[in-house]
C-alpha positions in Angstrom: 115.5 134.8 80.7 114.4 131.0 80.1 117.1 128.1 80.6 116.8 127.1 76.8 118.2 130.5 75.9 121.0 130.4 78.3 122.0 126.7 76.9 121.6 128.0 73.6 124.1 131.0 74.6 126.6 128.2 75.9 126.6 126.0 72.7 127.5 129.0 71.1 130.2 130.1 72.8 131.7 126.1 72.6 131.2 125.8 68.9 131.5 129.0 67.8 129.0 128.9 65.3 125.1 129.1 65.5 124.8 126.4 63.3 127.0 123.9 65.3 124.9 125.1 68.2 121.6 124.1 66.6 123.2 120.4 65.7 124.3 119.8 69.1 121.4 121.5 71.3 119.1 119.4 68.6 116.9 122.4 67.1 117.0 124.1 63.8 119.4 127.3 63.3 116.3 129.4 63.4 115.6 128.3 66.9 118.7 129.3 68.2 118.9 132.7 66.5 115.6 133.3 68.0 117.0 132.1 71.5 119.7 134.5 71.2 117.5 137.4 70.6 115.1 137.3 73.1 117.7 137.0 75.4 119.7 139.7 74.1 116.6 141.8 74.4 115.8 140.3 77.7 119.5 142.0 78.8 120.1 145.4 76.7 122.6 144.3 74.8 124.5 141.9 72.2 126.3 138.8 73.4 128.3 137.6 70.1 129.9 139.7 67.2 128.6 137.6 64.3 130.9 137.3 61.5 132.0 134.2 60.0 132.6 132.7 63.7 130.0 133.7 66.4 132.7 136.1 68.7 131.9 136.9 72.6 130.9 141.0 72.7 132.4 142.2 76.2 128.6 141.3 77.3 128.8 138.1 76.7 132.2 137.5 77.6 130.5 139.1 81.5 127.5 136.5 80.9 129.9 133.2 80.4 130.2 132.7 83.7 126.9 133.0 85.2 125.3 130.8 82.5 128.4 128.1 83.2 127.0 128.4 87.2 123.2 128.5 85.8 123.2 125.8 83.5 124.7 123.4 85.9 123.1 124.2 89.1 119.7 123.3 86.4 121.3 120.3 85.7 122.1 119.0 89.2 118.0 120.4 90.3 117.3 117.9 87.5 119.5 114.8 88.5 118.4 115.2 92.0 114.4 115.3 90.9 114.6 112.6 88.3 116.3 110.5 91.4 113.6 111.6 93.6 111.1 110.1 91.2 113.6 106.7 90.9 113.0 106.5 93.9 116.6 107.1 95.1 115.6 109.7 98.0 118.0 109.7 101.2 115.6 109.1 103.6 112.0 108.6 104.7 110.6 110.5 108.1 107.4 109.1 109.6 106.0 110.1 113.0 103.7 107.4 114.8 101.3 107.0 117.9 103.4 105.2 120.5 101.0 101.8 120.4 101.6 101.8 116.4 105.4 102.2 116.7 105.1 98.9 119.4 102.9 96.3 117.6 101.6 97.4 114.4 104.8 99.0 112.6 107.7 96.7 112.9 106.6 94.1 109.9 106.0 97.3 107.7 109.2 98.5 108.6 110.6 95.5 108.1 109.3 95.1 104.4 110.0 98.2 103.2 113.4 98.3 104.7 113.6 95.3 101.8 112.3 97.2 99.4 114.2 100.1 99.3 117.4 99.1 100.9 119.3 102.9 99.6 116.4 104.5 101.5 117.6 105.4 105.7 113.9 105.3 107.0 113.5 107.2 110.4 110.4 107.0 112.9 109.4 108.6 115.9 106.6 108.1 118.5 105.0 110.9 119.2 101.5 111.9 120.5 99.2 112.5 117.9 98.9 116.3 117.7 102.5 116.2 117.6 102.8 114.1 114.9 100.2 116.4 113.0 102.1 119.3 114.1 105.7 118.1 112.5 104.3 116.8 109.3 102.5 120.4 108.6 105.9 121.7 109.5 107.8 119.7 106.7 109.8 117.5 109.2 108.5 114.2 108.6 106.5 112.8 105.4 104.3 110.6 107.1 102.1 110.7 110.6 99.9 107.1 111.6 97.6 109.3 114.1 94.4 109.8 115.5 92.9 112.1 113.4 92.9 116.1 114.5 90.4 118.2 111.7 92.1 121.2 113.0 95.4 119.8 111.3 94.2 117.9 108.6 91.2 120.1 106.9 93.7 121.8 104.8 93.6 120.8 100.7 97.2 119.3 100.6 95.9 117.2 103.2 95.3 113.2 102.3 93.7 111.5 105.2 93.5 108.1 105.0 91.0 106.1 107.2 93.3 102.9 108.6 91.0 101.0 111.8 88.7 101.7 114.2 89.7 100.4 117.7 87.8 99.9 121.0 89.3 101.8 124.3 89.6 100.1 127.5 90.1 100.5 131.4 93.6 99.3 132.3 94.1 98.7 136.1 95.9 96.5 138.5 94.4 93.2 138.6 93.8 93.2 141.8 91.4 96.2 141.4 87.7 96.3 142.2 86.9 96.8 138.8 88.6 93.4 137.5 85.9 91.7 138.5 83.4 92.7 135.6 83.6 92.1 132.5 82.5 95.3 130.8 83.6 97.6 133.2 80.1 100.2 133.7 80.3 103.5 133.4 79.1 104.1 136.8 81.8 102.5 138.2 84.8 104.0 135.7 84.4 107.3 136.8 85.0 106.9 140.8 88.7 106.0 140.1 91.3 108.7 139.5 93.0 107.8 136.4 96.6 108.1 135.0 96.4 110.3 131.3 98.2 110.9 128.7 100.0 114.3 128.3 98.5 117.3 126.6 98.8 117.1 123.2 98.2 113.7 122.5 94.6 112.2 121.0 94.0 110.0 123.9 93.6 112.8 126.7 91.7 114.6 124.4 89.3 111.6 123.7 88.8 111.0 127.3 87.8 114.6 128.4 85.7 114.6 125.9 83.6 111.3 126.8 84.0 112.4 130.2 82.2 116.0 128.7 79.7 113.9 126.9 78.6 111.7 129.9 78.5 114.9 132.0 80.8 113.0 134.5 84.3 114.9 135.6 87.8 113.0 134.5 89.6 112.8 138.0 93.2 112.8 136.3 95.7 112.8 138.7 98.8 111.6 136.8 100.3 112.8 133.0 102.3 110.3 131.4 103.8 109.9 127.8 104.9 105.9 127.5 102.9 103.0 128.0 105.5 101.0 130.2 104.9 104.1 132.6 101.0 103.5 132.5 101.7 99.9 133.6 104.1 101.1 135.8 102.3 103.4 137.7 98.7 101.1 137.4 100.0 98.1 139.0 101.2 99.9 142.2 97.2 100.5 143.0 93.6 102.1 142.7 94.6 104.3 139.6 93.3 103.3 136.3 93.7 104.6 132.9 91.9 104.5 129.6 93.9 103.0 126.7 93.3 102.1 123.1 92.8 98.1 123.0 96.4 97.8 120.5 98.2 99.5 123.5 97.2 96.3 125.8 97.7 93.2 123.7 100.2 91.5 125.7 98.6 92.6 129.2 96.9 89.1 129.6 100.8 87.6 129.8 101.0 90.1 132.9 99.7 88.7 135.9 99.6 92.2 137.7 97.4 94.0 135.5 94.0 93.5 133.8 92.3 94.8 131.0 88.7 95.2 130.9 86.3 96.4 128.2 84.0 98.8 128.7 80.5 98.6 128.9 78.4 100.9 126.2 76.7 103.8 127.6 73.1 103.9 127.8 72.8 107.0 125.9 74.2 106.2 122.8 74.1 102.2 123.1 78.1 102.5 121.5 81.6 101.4 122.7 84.7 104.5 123.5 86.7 103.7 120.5 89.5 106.0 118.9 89.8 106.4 115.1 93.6 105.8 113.7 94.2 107.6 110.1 97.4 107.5 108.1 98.0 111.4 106.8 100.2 113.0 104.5 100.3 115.4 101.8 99.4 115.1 97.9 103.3 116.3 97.1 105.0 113.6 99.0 102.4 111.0 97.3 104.3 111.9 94.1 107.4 110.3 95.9 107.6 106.7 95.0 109.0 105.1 98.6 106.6 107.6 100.3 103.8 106.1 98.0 105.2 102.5 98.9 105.1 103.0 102.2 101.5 104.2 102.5 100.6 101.0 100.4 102.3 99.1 102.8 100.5 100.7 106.2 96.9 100.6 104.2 97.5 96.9 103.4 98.6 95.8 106.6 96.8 98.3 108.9 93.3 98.0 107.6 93.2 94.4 106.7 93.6 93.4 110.7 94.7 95.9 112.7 95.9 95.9 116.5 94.8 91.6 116.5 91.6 92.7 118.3 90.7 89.8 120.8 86.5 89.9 119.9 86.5 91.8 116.6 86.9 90.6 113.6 89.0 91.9 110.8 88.1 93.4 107.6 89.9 93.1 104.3 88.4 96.2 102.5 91.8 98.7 101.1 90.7 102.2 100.4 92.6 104.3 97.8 94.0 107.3 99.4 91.7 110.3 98.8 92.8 114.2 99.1 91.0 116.2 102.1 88.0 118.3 100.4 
């Protein structure tokens, strides 16, 4: 049973003739008949007694109503797609790392809150396996992440490379390692350090330099907002390792200090975290989720997190599925 046949059955039944049907479904008389057919094959039995007007058999008179219901729940799945594709979708979910949300986001927002004024755009901040977590899970169309392969490797996947930043060592500024400049990383690891909670990039990034360096993380504090890492760093000894676009405005705070940190000697490289923009090829098809990502890509890899000593590249990538 196709939908053609079953609006071919309806004309019918309105115009009581097959060739009134063809004239207003737009399709020769042969068309129809053949509609008909199949679709009184498709059910066992005939649907119109077909004399000089096209009667309802007692089959078709039980058909009518379900082909009324069928017809227009088709036509409504087709109004709401084509306004999907206008663009005329009710809202927009994205789920963000919490330093993006803070400084990077707000212009985008901003601008595409302009652009699509019909569209209610909704963003959490949420740690980055989260994020991953709730977009696989249909519940937001968007995550602005550090990437997770174990989230993202799967073909619908589109992984989108956005900026590379530098981590540094966050501490009060009256602690002992305020006075370098790159902080070594000797010296890091004698400090207990506030982390981030499991489940977002961050912890995982440091365990995993601490892994590398064969040193052990002492992590004596979880945490899940950045005004609770300054919170808590201010008070004393303890130090924690944050990307550099989650300490921008630490310099206007004359309690805390940021510090770089100085690249190990086995690899001659800086701690830096990779940010990606992910969704999935379906929602691409979507023009305000397409919009959106333009938006991020331009703004987020064209100068991202107004690093103090790097410069900024201009370079826009096109987004590319996951293979």
């Amino acid at each position: 049973m196709r939908i053609e046949q079953l609006q071919a059955f309806l004309a019918i039944t309105e115009t009581g003739s097959f060739q009134q049907a063809a004239r207003t479904c737009d399709c020769t008389q042969s068309t129809i008949s053949r509609q008909i057919q199949s679709l009184e094959e498709a059910l066992g039995l005939s649907l119109f007694h077909r004399h000089h007007q096209a009667k309802l058999t007692i089959g078709g008179e039980r058909l009518l109503p379900h082909a009324r219901k069928i017809c227009q729940e088709w036509k409504l799945a087709h109004q709401s797609i084509e306004s999907l594709l206008a663009g005329k979708q009710p809202e927009l979910c994205v789920a963000a790392i919490h330093s993006v949300c803070a400084h990077l986001l707000p212009p985008i927002l901003q601008q595409f809150c302009y652009e699509y004024p019909q569209v209610q755009l909704r963003v959490t901040a949420l740690g980055s396996d989260r994020a991953l977590k709730v977009l696989k899970d249909g519940l937001v169309d968007i995550a602005i992440v550090m990437d997770n392969r174990m989230f993202t490797s799967s073909p619908d996947m589109v992984v989108q490379n956005l900026y590379q930043e530098p981590i540094e060592v966050l501490m009060s500024a009256q602690h002992p390692l305020a006075e370098y400049s790159q902080v070594p990383w000797a010296e890091l690891v004698k400090y207990p350090q506030v982390v981030f909670k499991d489940g977002y990039g961050m912890q995982r990034l440091v365990q995993e330099q601490f892994s590398k360096q064969g040193s052990k993380l002492h992590a004596v504090l979880e945490l899940n907002t950045l005004d609770a890492f300054r919170g808590v760093v201010r008070q004393g000894k303890l130090i924690a390792l944050l990307p550099r676009s989650a300490l921008l405005d630490v310099h206007s705070d004359p309690t805390l200090a940021a510090r770089s940190i100085e690249p190990t000697s086995q690899t001659g490289m800086n701690l830096s975290r990779q940010v990606v923009l992910v969704t999935t090829s379906d929602r691409l098809e979507i023009p305000p989720i397409q919009s959106f990502c333009d938006l991020v890509i331009k703004q987020l890899t064209a100068c991202p997190a107004q690093p103090r000593v790097d410069s900024c590249s201009s370079d826009e990538e096109e987004l590319i599925p996951n293979t």
